[in-house]
N, C-alpha and C positions, 0 to 999 in steps of 0.2 A: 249381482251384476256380472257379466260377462263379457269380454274383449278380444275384439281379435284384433293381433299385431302384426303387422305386414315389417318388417328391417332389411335393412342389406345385411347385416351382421350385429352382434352382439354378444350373445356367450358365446367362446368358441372363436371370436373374433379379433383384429388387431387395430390398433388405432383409436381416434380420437371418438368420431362416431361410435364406432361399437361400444368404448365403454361406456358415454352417452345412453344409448341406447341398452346398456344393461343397468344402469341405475335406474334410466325410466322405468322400464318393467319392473325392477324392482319397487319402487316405487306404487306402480299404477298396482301391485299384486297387494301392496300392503296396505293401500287404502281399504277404511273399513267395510264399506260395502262389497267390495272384488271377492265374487267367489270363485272365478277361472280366469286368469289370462291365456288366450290360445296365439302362439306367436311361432311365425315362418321366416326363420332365417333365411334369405337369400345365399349366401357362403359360410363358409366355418372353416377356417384354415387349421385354426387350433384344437386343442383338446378345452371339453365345455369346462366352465368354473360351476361351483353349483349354485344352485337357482332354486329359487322360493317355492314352497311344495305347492302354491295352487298356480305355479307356471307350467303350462303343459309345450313344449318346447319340439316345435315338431320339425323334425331334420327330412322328412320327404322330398322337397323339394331341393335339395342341395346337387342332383345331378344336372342343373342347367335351366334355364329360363322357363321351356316350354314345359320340362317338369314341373317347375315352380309354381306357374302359372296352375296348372290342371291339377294339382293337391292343394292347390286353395280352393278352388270352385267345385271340387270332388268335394270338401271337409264342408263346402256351405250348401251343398245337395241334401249329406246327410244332416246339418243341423243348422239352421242357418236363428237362431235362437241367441243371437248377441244385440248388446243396447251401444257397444262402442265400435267404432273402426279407428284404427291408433295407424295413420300411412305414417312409417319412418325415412322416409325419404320422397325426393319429390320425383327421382325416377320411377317408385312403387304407384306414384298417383293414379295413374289408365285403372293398371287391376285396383285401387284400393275403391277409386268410385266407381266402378263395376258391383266389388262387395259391397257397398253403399245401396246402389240400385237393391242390389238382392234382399238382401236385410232390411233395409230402410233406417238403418243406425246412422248418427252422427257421427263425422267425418272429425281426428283428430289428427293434423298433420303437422310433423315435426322438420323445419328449416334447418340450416347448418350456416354455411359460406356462401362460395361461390355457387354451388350448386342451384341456390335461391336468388345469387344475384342477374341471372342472364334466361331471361323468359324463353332463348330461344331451346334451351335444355327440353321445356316442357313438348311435348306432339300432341298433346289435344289441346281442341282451344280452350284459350285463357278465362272463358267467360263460365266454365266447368268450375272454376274454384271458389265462386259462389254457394256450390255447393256444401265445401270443408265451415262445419262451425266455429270451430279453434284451431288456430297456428301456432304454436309453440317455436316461437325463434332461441335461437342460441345468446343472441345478443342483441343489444339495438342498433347496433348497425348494418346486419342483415335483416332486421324488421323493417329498418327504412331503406332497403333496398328492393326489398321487395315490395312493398308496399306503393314503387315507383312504376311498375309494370303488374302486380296483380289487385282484379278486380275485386277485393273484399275489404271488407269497415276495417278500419285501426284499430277498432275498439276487442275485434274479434282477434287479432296478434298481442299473445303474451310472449312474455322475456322468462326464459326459464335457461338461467347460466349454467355452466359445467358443477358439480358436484365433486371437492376434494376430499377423501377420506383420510383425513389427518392420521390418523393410527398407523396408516402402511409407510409411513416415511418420517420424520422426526430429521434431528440433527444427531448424527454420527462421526467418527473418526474416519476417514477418507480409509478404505479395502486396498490393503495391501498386497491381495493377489493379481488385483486390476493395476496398481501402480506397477505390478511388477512387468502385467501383461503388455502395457502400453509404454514402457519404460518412463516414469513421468517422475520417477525422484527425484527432488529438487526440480521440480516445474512447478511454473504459474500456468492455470490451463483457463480458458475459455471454451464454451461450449456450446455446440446448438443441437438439436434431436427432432427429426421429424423427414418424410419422405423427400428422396430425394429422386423426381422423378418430371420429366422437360414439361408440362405443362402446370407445373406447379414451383418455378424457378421462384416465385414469391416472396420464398420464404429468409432470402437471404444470405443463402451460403456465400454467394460471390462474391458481395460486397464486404464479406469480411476479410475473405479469403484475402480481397485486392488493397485489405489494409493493412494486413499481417508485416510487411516490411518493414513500413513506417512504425508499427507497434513494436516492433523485434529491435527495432532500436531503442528505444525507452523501455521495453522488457527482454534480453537477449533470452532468460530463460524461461519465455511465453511460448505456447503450444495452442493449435485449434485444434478442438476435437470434436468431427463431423460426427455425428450417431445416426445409423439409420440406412436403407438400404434404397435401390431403386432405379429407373433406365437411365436416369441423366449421370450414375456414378461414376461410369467409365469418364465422362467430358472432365467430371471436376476432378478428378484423379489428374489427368494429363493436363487441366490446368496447374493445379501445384507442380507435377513436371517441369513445366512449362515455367515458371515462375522462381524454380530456385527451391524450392517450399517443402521440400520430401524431409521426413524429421520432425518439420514445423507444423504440419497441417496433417493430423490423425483420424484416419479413414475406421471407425469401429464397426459397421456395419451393421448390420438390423440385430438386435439383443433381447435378449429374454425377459420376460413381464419381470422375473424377481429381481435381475440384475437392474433394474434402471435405477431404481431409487441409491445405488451404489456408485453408479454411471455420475448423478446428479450431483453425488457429494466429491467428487474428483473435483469436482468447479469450482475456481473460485469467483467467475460470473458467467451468468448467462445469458447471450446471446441472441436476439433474432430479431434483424431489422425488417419484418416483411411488411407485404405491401398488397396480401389477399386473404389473410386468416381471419373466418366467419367471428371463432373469441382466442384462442390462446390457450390451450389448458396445459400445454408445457410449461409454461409460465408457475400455473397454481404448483404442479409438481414439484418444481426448482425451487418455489420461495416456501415450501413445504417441508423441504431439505436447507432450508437455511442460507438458500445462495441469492445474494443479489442479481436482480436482473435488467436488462436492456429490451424494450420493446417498443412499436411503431408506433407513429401517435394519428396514424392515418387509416387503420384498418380496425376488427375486434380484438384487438392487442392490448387499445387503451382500456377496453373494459376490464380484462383480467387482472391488469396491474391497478385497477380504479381509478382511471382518469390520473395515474404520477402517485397514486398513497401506495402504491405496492412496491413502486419500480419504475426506472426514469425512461422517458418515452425520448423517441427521436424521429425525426424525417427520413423514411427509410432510401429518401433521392438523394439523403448530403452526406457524405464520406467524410467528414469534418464533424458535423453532427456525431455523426456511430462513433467514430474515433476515439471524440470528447467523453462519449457517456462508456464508452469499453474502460477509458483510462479511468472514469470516476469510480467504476464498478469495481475494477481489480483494488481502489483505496480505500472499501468496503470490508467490513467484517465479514467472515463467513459465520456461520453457525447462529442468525437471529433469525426469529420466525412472526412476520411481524403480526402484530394481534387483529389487524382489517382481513387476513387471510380468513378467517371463523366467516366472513360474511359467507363465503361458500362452502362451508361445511357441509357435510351428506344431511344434517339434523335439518338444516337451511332449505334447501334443497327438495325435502321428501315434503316439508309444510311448505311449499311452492307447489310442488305440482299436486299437492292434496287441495289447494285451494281451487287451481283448476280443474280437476275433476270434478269438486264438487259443485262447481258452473256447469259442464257440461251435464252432471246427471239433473240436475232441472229439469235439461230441455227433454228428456231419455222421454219416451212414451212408458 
């Protein structure tokens, strides 16, 4: 069997999707059947990780859209000989049922967040994704958001959650060139990670930020530490200005794949009250490093922490709420890895989406 993957990114790439999207592939390469996967990064910021020998990884399309676009439809002139179309996003949808029409292969298309919860993202009509045979949601709460605006069966949306690779993180002794870098000796730290960029305020920074005071009273030698880069960083910058907070509130800025699991164990909890994340997979990484965490009980947050067995959920509108579960978190151990974490294991994971594959190759002509 033979696949072709449409992504925005994945080897080569940064963030939650990309790695997403490079387990799947992973994944869809090692099902037993798979004798190609042919897959078209939309970007590559980074240098590739390496990838599975029957992934044929084709970086053609990386100088911009309309490239993009014309080295896919170039690649299915000369071969258009695939049983799957794998859309990794729902902005790839146009071109992915385009190669649909071509091929005549079934349509496998992967959800995230936000992206899937607001129909108006999509420009062709809605009545097109009758076409897709499997949706791949990240969580159920973007399968029932979507589900609210797009025309296809329930039965045809799976839940296929983020994949944690245990091995790359464990519990360690907090890096003492990072304590040194951040001056954090003798600090309690809290922590959040994740873009930090104005349409995506979601995620929380603010409302920690705005409890730091009241917390600096009950912990004088407490510290936030922001991870991550992005346009709204100048605002929260001169918010803390603004606020007394320069010292208190640690600006780290975007960090290197090897450094995070380093980043994670500085913490002695983790942070993030938001209020639009599709699942959370910050979350798996922190309680993979042994840090207790704090997450929304309103968005795909509850799923990653599993509905409170992971890590205590809060109303990400009550600054009372967050406050409560920061103080309960800092009276928390560091260093337990709790054993519900395995539900998401990569072993987890690969026998999920092998189960879905082997539904769609049914239908394969």
């Amino acid at each position: 069997m033979r696949i072709l993957s449409l992504v925005s990114d994945a080897f080569g790439g940064h963030g939650g999707i990309a790695l997403y999207n490079r387990d799947f592939l992973t994944a869809m390469c090692r099902y037993y059947t798979t004798r190609e996967v042919v897959a078209f990064p939309r970007i590559m910021p980074l240098v590739p990780e390496a990838f599975p020998s029957n992934l044929h990884y084709v970086l053609a399309g990386l100088q911009g859209r309309l490239a993009y676009v014309g080295h896919v439809l170039m690649a299915l002139h000369r071969d258009r000989n695939f049983q799957i179309i794998h859309v990794g996003h729902l902005n790839l949808f146009p071109l992915g049922y385009l190669c649909h029409l071509i091929t005549r292969a079934p349509m496998l298309l992967s959800i995230y967040g936000i992206d899937a919860w607001d129909h108006s993202i999509l420009k062709l009509p809605r009545f097109l994704l009758r076409r897709v045979h499997t949706t791949i949601s990240i969580s159920k709460m973007t399968k029932e958001r979507f589900l609210q605006w797009a025309p296809v069966s329930p039965n045809s949306v799976k839940i296929l959650p983020n994949a944690i690779h245990l091995e790359k993180y464990g519990v360690r002794e907090r890096n003492p060139d990072l304590i040194s870098r951040y001056g954090f000796a003798g600090k309690r730290v809290i922590m959040t990670l994740g873009r930090i960029v104005e349409r995506e305020r979601y995620k929380g920074f603010d409302e920690v930020i705005d409890l730091m005071p009241g917390l600096l009273q009950q912990f004088p030698n407490l510290v936030y530490l922001i991870v991550g880069d992005g346009t709204d960083l100048p605002r929260l910058k001169q918010k803390v200005i603004d606020m007394g907070l320069v010292g208190k509130v640690i600006f780290a800025g975007a960090i290197p794949e090897d450094e995070k699991a380093d980043h994670y164990r500085l913490a002695d909890a983790y942070i993030m009250p938001s209020a639009g994340e599709g699942f959370g997979f910050v979350f798996l990484e922190a309680l993979a490093c042994g840090i207790p965490v704090v997450a929304s009980k309103t968005d795909g947050s509850r799923e990653a922490v599993r509905d409170g067995i992971l890590g205590t959920m809060v109303d990400p509108t009550s600054p009372a709420e967050i406050e409560a579960a920061i103080i309960e978190a800092l009276g928390k151990p560091r260093g337990i890895i709790p054993q519900g974490l395995s539900y998401f294991a990569w072993p987890e994971f690969e026998r999920r989406c092998h189960r879905i594959m082997a539904d769609i190759e049914r239908c394969v002509p």
